[in-house]
Structure formats: C-alpha cells, structure tokens
C-alpha positions, -999 to +999 in steps of 0.1 A: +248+014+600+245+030+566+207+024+551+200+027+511+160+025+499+157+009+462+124+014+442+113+015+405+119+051+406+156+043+423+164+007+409+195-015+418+222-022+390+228-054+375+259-060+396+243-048+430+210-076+421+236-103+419+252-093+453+219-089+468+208-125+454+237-142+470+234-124+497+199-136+510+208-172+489+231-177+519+219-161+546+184-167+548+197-205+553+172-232+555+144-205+554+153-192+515+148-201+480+164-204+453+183-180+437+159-177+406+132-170+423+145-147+449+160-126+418+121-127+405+111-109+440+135-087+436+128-078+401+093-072+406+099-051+436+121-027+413+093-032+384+076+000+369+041-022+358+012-011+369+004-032+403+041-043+405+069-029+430+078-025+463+109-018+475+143-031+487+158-019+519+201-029+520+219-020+557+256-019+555+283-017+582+313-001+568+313-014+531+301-050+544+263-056+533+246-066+569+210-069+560+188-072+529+149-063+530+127-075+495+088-062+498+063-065+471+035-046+464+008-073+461-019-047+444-049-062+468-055-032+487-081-043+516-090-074+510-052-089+510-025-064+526-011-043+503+024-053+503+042-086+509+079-085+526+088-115+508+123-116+523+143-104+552+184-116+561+209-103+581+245-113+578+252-143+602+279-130+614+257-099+625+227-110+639+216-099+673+232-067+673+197-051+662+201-049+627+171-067+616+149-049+639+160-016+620+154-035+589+117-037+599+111-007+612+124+006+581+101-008+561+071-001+582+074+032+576+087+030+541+054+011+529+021+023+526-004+005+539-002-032+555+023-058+555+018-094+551+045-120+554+050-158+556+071-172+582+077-209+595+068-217+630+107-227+635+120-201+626+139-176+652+131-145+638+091-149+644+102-131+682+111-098+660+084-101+641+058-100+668+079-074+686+073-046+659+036-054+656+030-085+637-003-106+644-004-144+636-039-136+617-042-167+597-032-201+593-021-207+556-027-236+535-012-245+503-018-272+473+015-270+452+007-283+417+029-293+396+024-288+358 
C-alpha cells in the first residue's frame, strides 16, 4: 500500500479533487454527503487561511485508490480538539484487509494535537475507531435551521 500526505503546502490538483470527491461520494455509502460539500472539506483542508487546513491522507494499491482520509484543522485549540477528521472511506471492495486502520494511524501521527470526529451509532467502523484510541466523550445534539 502506497501512502501520499496532501496539505496547503502540498495541495491536490484539480483532476486528483474530482477523483477524490467521487471517491468518498461512493464509498462512504449511506454515511456520506454530498459531493458539494465533501469538495468544501476537502478544500478547506488544502486552504492556506489562517485557521484553515488540515490534511488529506490517499492509500493506493497498485494504481487503484483504496482509502481516502479528509481532516480539518478546526483552529479551537483546547477548548474543542484541534482538528476534525471529517471523512474516512476505504474502497468496498477493500475493506477488512487493514487499510483503514493504517488510514488512522496515519493521521494520528500526521496531526498535531487532538482529533475529534462524528460518527453514527450504526455505523461499522465505530469498532476501529475505538481500537486506535477514540473515546465516545460526548453525546452531540444538533438544531439544523433552515434559512
């Protein structure tokens, strides 16, 4: 497995966003979003703004893209972890061969500082998550307004 690390300083191309976009638009399944606002994560993650970035973590297997990490810096240092992973997909055809696990540990040590992420209670990947550390700190709650 063949891993590439993007960042503002070391930004995606056009073409390589749109792949990554469709990428996670199909495999994250029932768990994604749309593909406007996943290109919006992955914009910011590659921004240069001041309390913007992140970074992008891709895992291939020969020339076929396996896995697809999006983290956001969320600029909240202490009070709110410092970085979001805001998405996290590995190929269907691919799962349970460990990919995703690399894909987290990755990013733990590719981020500084903590990690925050949102996951639903259904969802099978919640196992890995608690295997490389994560705590189910809070419950969240959400009001969606609509303008």
């Amino acid at each position: 497995m063949i891993q590439h690390i993007y960042t503002p300083e070391n930004p995606l191309t056009e073409s390589e966003k749109k792949e990554l976009v469709a990428f996670l638009h199909e495999h994250l399944e029932q768990y994604g979003d749309s593909e406007q606002d996943i290109l919006k994560a992955i914009n910011y993650a590659l921004s240069p703004e001041k309390n913007k970035g992140g970074l992008i973590i891709t895992a291939h297997y020969d020339r076929l893209l396996t896995g697809v990490v999006v983290v956001n810096i969320t600029g909240m240092e202490g009070y709110i972890p410092e970085n979001i992973l805001v998405y996290i997909a590995t190929h269907k055809d691919y799962r349970g061969t460990g990919i995703g696990k690399k894909l987290m540990k990755s990013t733990i040590e590719n981020t500084n500082g903590s990690i925050a992420l949102h996951v639903e209670a259904d969802n099978p990947a919640l196992r890995l998550y608690e295997k490389v550390g994560f705590v189910n700190k809070y419950l969240e709650m959400r009001l969606t307004k609509y303008s």
